[in-house]
N, C-alpha and C positions, 0 to 999 in steps of 0.2 A: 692407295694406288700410286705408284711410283711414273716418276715424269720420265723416266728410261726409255728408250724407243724398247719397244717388247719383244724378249727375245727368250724363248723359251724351251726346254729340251726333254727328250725323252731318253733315257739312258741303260738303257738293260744289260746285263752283263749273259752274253751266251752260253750259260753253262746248263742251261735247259731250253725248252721250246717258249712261244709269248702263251703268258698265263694270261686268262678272261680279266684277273683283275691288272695287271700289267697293261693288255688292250685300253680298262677303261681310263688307266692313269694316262693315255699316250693321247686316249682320245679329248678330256678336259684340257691335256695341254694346247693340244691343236686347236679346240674350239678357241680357247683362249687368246690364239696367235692368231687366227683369223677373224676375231671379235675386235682385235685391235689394229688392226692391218701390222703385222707383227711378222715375227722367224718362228719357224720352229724349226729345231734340231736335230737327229739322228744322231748319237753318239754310242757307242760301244765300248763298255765295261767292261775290256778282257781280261784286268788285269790276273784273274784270277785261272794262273794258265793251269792247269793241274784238272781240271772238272770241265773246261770247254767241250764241246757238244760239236762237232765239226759241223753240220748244217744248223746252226743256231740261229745263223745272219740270215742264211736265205729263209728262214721261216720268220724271222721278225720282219725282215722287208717285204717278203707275199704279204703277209698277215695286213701293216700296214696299208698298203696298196689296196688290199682288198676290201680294209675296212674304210676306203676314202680317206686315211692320216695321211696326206704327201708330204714328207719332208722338203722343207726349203735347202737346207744342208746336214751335208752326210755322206755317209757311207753311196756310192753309186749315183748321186749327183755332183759332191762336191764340197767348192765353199772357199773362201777366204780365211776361215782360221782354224782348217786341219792340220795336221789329219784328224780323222774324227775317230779311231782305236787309239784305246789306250796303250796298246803295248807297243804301238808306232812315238810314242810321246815320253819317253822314259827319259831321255838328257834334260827332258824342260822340267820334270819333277824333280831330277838332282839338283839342278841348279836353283831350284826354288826351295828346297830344305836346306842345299847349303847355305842358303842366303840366312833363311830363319836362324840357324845354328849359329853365322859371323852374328847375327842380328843381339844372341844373347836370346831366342824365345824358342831356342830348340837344342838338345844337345844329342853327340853321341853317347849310345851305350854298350857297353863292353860284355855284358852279363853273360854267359851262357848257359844255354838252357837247363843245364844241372843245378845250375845256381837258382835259377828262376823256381824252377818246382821245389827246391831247398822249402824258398820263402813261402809259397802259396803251403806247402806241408804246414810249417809254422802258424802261418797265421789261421791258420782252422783248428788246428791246435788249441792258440790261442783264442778260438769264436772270434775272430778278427776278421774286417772285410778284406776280402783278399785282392791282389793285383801288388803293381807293380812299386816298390819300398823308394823308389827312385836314390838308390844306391849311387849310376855313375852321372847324377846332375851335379854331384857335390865332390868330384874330384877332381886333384887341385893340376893346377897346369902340367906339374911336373909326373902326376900319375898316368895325366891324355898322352902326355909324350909318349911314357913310357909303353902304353899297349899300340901306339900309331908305329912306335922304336917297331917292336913284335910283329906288325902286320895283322895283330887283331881284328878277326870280323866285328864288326857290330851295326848296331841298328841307330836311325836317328827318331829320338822322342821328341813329343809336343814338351814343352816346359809349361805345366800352367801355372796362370801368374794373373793373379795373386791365387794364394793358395787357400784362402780362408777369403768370406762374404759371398757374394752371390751376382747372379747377370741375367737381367731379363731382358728378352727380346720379341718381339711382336711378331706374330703369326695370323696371317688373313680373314683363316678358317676359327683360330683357335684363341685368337685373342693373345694377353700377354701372358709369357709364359718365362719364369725364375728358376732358375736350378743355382743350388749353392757348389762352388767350386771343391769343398773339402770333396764329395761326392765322386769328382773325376779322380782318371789318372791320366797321368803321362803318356799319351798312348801314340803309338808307333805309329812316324809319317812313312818312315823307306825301308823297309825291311834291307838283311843283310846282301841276298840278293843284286841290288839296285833296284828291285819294285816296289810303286809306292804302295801305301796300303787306301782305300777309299777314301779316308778322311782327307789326306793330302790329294788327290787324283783329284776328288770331284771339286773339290776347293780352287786351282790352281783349275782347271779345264771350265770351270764354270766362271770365274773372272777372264781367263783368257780370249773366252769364247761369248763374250758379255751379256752374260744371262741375265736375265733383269726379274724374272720371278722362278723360284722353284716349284714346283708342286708333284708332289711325290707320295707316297704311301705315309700312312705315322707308322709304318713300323721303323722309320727313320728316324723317328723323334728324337728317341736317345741320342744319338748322334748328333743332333742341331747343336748341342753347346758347343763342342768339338769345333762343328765349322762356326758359329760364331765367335768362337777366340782365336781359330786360324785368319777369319778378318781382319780380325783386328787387330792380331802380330802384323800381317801383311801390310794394315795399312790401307785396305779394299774396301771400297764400297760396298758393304754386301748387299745382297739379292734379296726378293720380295719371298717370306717361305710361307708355304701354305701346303699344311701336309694333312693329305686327304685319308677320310674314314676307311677302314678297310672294311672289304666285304664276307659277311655269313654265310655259310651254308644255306640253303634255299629252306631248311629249321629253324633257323636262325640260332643253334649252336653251332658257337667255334666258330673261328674263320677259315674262310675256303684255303686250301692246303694246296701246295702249287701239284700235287699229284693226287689228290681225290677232293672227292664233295657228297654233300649225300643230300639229296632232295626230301622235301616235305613228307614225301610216303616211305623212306626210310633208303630209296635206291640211289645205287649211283649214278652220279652225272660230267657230264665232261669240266672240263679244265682246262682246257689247251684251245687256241681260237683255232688251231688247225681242225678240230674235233667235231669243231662246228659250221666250220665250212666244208670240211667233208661230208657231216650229217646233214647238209640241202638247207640250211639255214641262207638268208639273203642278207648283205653287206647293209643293204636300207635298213631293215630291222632290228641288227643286232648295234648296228651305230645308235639307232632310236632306242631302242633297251639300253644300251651301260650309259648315257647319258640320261637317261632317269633314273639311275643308280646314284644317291645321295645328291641329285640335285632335282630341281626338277622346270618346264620350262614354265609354267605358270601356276603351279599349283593343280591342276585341271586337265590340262590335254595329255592323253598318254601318247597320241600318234601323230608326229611331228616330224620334218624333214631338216637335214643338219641345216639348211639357208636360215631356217627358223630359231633352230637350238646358236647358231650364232651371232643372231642379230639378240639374244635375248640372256648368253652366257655372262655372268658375271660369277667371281670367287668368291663372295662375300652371301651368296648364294647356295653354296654348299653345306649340306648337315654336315657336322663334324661326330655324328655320333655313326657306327655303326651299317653297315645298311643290308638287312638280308639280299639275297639275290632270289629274286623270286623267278623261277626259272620256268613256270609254271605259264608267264605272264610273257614270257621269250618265244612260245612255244605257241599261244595264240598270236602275238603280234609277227611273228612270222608270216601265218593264214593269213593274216591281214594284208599285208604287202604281196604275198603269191596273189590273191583275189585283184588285188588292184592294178597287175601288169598286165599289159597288154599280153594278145593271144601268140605273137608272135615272137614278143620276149620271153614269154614264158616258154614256149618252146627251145630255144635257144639257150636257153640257163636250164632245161631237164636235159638237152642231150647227154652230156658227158656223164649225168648221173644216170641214166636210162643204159646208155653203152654201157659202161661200168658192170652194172649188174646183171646186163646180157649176154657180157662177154665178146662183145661189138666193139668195131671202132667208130671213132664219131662217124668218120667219113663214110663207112658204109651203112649205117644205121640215119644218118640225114640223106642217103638216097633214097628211103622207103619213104611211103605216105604215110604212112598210121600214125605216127610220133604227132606228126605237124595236125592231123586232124583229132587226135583224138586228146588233146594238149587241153582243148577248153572244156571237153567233157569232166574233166578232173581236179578243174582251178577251185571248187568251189570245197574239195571234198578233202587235199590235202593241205600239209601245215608243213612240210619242209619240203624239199624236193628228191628226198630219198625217198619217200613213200609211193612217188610214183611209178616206181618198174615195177613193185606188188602188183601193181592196180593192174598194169597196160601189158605184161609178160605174155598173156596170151596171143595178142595182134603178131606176134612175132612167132610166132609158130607156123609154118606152112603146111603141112600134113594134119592129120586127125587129131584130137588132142586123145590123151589119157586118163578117164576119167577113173581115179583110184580107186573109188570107191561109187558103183554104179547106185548104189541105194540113193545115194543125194540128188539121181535126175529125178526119183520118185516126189511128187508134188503133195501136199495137204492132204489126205481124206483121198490120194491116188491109188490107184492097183496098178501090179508092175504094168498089165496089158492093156489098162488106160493109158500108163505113159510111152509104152510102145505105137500106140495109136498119134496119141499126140504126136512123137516125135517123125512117125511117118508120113504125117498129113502137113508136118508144119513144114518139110522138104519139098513135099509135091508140091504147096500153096507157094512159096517164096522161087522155087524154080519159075512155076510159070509166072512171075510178074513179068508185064510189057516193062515196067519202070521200077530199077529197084530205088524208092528214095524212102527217105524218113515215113513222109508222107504214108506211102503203098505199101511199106512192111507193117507199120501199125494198122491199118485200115483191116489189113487181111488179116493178119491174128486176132485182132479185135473180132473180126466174123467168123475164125473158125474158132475161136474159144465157144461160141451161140452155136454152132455147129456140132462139137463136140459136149454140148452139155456141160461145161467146166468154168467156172469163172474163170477171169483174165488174169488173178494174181497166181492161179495154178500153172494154167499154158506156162505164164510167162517164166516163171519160175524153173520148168523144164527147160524150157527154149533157151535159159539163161545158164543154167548148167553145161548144160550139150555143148554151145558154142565157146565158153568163156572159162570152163571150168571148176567155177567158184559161185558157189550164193549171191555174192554179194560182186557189184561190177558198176563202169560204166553204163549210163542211160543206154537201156537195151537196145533200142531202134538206133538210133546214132551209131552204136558198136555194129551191128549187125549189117549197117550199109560200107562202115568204116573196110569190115571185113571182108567183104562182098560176098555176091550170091555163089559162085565155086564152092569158095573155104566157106561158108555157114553150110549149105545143100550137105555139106561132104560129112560135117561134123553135127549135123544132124543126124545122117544117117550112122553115122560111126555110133553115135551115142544110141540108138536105136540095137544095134547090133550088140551092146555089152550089157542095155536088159536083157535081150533076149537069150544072151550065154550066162546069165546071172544063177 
């Protein structure tokens, strides 16, 4: 653990949307930064302008936001050592590779690309590792002149040094970790351009910006020597690295692909955290899920509130191997959070998904009562918040409904003109109630199921079709007060009317 005041960052470059496994890298940062009363970062990796995504930023800052990660500095609040885009920072990378170059640990290169694929031709040729022959490290003053004479583009390379033995450096997650230098090459800080390439960018904005631990994907790994010898040309304290396990497929083949995944029973599943806040998933759960993602908060609790996960995060806590996404495990711990909000949050968090797929606006769809009451008949039965407009579509019908298919009010061991009967006794019974409540509509079908000879899972089963549509629904009696006695009487008899034309 480094005595640094902790300052820590999340850095994605917008050339796509925030990936699930991007969320969980952003979310370990932040725990971390409020573990330590610490920063955390927002920085923007555009350098790579050619593939940006023009709403990229707004989807990683909603996402963010949504997932409770606040940045301390960044992008839309701020900060003392922006800007926080990289392609607002481009004269401080020159002048940081020029310094390297006066320094003697970086040179220009003159090569063009004709030349370059010459060599790589060659060396495969020869079964040689291929890359870069560092041809202009080795030329002599009077040759620099001569192509700077020319106006020569070129590029500025790392010079690594030494060129042969080896550098280990410690990693949190991963212990210590040696790469021999023969291994590297020379590899490109500023392209011809003036943009830098990553290596110099994250180097040079990560000292500037005084990061005091990394933690990032290992699919960075390779790249760690890179910055650890760009330190150490510079002269920089480097930063604490800990480069986190990536995440499997919910099969646990292959890691999840920033544009597919395939779950345990062979289908696909989302990617994109926009995916999943669209799909009615809750900010509490899915925070609770990617931080049981290669960590976990005791070994034992799966369902845990972030106050909890960061009084209790530590790095040194992190599996470094692997970690499927059990998506499976997302999908109940959702349920679990829907069950546990209150009746009127939970209302409030279905509107926009309920609108959405009624083709409503919030605002006129929270003038109706049905949403608001029929909100807790539902808590127990779904698992994300899309599933709810399936369930409640009917409340929102004001006229008869359509029953597609009449055969379905037919009940168990019914004949059509039993269920004609039923559905005409059950309008006279429910019309004349003094009081229509829970109470009075169950009492009274309970005694005309005894009246009509029929057990009560037959009735009800009619009763339930006619009104609702569908076999399967909300607690009947609740729905059918939710409804009231007009629209149930009405669609009673409606349903009556299409045995009868059957």
């Amino acid at each position: 653990m480094s005595d640094r005041p902790v300052r820590v960052r999340f850095a994605p470059s917008p050339t796509g949307y925030l990936h699930i496994g991007s969320a969980r890298s952003a979310l370990f940062n932040w725990l971390f930064a409020r573990r330590h009363g610490g920063q955390f970062i927002l920085r923007i990796e555009d350098t790579d302008q050619k593939r940006l995504v023009a709403d990229a930023l707004d989807d990683f800052t909603a996402g963010l936001r949504w997932l409770g990660c606040q940045w301390d500095e960044g992008p839309l609040v701020g900060g003392e050592h922006g800007p926080y885009s990289q392609s607002q920072r481009l004269p401080i990378y020159r002048q940081w590779a020029d310094w390297l170059v006066e320094q003697g640990h970086a040179y220009r290169c003159y090569c063009s690309e004709e030349r370059l694929e010459q060599v790589r031709q060659q060396q495969t040729e020869r079964k040689e590792q291929t890359g870069y022959d560092r041809h202009c490290r080795y030329l002599t003053p009077e040759q620099r002149a001569s192509y700077e004479a020319a106006g020569a583009s070129h590029v500025i390379r790392l010079a690594i040094e030494p060129l042969t033995g080896s550098t280990t450096f410690h990693d949190a997650i991963r212990g210590e970790i040696t790469f021999e230098h023969s291994l590297l090459q020379d590899a490109v800080l500023l392209k011809s351009d003036g943009w830098p390439t990553y290596h110099l960018a994250a180097v040079v904005d990560d000292h500037l910006m005084e990061i005091s631990h990394i933690m990032r994907s290992d699919e960075w790994l390779n790249s760690a020597p890179l910055g650890v010898l760009l330190y150490k040309a510079f002269g920089w304290e480097p930063p604490v690295w800990a480069h986190l396990p990536v995440i499997l497929n919910p099969n646990g083949k292959g890691k999840m692909s920033k544009r597919h995944a395939v779950g345990a029973d062979g289908k696909s599943i989302p990617v994109l955290l926009k995916e999943y806040i669209a799909g009615g998933y809750l900010p509490e759960a899915m925070s609770n899920f990617l931080a049981n993602i290669g960590w976990s908060l005791d070994g034992s609790t799966e369902v845990f509130t972030p106050e909890q996960a960061i009084a209790a995060f530590a790095i040194a806590d992190i599996n470094p191997a692997p970690a499927a996404f059990p998506y499976d495990k997302l999908v109940w711990l959702n349920g679990v959070y829907i069950r546990q909000l209150e009746d009127d949050d939970l209302y409030r968090r279905l509107l926009p998904f309920v609108a959405q797929a009624l083709g409503m606006s919030v605002e006129s769809l929270d003038a109706r009562p049905e949403l608001r009451l029929a909100a807790p008949l539902i808590k127990e039965r779904i698992k994300t918040l899309a599933e709810a407009a399936p369930m409640l579509d009917f409340f929102f019908v004001d006229g008869p409904l359509e029953i597609a298919d009449p055969q379905t009010l037919i009940g168990e061991k019914m004949s059509a003109a039993q269920t004609v009967e039923a559905l005409h006794e059950s309008a006279a019974t429910l019309a004349a109630l003094p009081d229509f409540t829970r109470e009075s509509v169950e009492a009274s079908l309970r005694q005309l199921s005894d009246q009509l000879g029929l057990k009560i899972r037959q009735l009800l089963h009619t009763v339930r079709v006619a009104v609702t549509g569908a076999k399967v629904s909300p607690p009947l009696f609740e729905t059918i007060v939710i409804l009231g006695r007009q629209r149930t009487v009405a669609r009673l008899a409606a349903a009556e009317r299409a045995i009868g034309e059957r």
